[in-house]
C-alpha positions in Angstrom: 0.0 0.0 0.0 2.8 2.2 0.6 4.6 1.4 -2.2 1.2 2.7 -4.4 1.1 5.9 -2.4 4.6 6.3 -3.4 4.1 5.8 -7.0 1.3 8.0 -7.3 3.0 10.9 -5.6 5.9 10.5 -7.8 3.5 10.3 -11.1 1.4 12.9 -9.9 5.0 15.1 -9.3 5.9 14.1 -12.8 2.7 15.2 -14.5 2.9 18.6 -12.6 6.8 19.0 -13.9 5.6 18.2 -17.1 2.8 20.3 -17.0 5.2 23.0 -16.3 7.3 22.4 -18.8 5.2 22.8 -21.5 3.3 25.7 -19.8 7.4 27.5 -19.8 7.5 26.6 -23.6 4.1 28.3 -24.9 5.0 31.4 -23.1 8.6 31.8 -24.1 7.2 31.6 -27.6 4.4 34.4 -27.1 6.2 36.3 -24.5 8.5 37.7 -27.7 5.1 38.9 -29.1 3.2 41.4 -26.5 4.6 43.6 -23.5 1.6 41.7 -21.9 2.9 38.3 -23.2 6.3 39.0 -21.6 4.6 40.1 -18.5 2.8 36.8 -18.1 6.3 35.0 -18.5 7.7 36.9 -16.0 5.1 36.3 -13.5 5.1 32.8 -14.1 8.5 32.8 -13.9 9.5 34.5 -10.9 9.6 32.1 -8.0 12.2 30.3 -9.7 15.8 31.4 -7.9 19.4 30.7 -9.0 19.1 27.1 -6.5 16.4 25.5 -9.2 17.1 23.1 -11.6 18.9 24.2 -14.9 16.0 24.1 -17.1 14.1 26.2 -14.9 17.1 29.0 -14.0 17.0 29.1 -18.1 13.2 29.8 -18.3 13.6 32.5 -15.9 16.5 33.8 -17.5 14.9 34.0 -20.8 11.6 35.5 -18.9 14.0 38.2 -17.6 16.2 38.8 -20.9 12.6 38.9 -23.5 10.8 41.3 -20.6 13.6 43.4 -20.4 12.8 44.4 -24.0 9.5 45.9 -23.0 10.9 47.7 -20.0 10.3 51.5 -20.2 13.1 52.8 -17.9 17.0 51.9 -19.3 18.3 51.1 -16.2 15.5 48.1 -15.7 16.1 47.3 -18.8 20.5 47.1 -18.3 19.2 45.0 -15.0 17.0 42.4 -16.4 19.5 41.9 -19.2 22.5 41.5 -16.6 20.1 39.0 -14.3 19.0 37.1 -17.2 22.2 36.2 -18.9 24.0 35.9 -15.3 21.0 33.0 -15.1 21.0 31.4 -18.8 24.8 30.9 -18.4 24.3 29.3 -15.1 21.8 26.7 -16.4 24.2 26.1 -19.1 27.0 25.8 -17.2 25.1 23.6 -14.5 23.9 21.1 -17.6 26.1 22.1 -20.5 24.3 19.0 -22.8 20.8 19.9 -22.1 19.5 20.2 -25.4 16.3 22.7 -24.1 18.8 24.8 -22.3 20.9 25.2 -24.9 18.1 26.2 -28.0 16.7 29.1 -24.9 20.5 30.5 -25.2 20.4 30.0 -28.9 17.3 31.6 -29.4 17.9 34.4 -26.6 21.6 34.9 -28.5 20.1 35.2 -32.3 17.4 37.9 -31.4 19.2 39.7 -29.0 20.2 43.4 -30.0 23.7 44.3 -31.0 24.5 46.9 -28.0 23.8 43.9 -25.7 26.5 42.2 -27.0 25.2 38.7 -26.1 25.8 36.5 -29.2 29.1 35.1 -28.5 28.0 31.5 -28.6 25.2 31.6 -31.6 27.2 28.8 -34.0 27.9 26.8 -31.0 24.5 26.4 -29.8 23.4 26.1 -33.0 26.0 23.4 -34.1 25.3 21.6 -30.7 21.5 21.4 -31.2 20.7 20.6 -35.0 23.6 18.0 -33.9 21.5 16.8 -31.0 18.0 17.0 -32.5 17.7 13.9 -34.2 18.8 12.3 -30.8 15.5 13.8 -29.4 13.0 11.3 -29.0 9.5 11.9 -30.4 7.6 14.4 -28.8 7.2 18.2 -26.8 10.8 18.6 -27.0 11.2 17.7 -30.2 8.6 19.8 -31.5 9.7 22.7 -29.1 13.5 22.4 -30.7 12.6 21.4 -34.5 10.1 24.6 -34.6 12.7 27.0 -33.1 15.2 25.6 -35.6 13.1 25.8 -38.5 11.7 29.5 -38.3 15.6 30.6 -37.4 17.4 29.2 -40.6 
């Protein structure tokens, strides 16, 4: 009986994650549409800290880098930029063969502006995940990856 309570803890935890996952996914994708878009990213976003797991520091990093574009004030906008990359590089220095992690950066990197000077590592992220892609099993991910490297070619 244990055992079952156990597993469906666990599974129930899984779903959740997953849930969550996905739910980081569709926003990243709007947030670059709408100040409001952005907005909701960073809400959902902002309990995660520097102490969560990689994928999760990257979301929030990303969240902080893509609202910092619709921040009115430059100095917000210099101190989202300087939080958000301080995060992405964490996560990928934390899980440097995460393939999610990695397209966020690449992404993040190829429609950053110029004066931000954040697109050191654009052909290595790229190079690293159309390598990795077909690795990717069916699925979210793949779908989440393949679409971010088909509409940046």
């Amino acid at each position: 009986m244990r055992g079952l309570v156990l597993l469906i803890i666990c599974w129930i935890t899984f779903d959740a994650q997953g849930q969550d996952i996905a739910r980081l996914r569709r926003e990243f994708v709007a947030a670059s549409t709408s100040a409001a878009a952005a907005e909701t990213f960073l809400q959902t976003t902002e309990k995660i800290s520097a102490v969560s797991k990689p994928l999760l520091v990257a979301y929030r990093g990303a969240a902080l880098l893509i609202g910092g574009k619709y921040a009115k004030e430059i100095s917000n906008k210099k101190k989202m930029a300087r939080e958000g990359i301080s995060l992405l590089e964490s996560a990928v220095s934390k899980a440097p063969d995460h393939v999610e992690i990695r397209t966020l950066r690449l992404s993040i990197q190829e429609n950053s502006p110029k004066v931000l000077k954040y697109k050191t590592k654009i052909a290595e992220d790229r190079a690293f995940v159309t390598r990795k892609f077909e690795e990717l099993p069916e699925g979210d991910l793949k779908a989440f990856v393949g679409g971010y490297l088909k509409g940046s070619e």
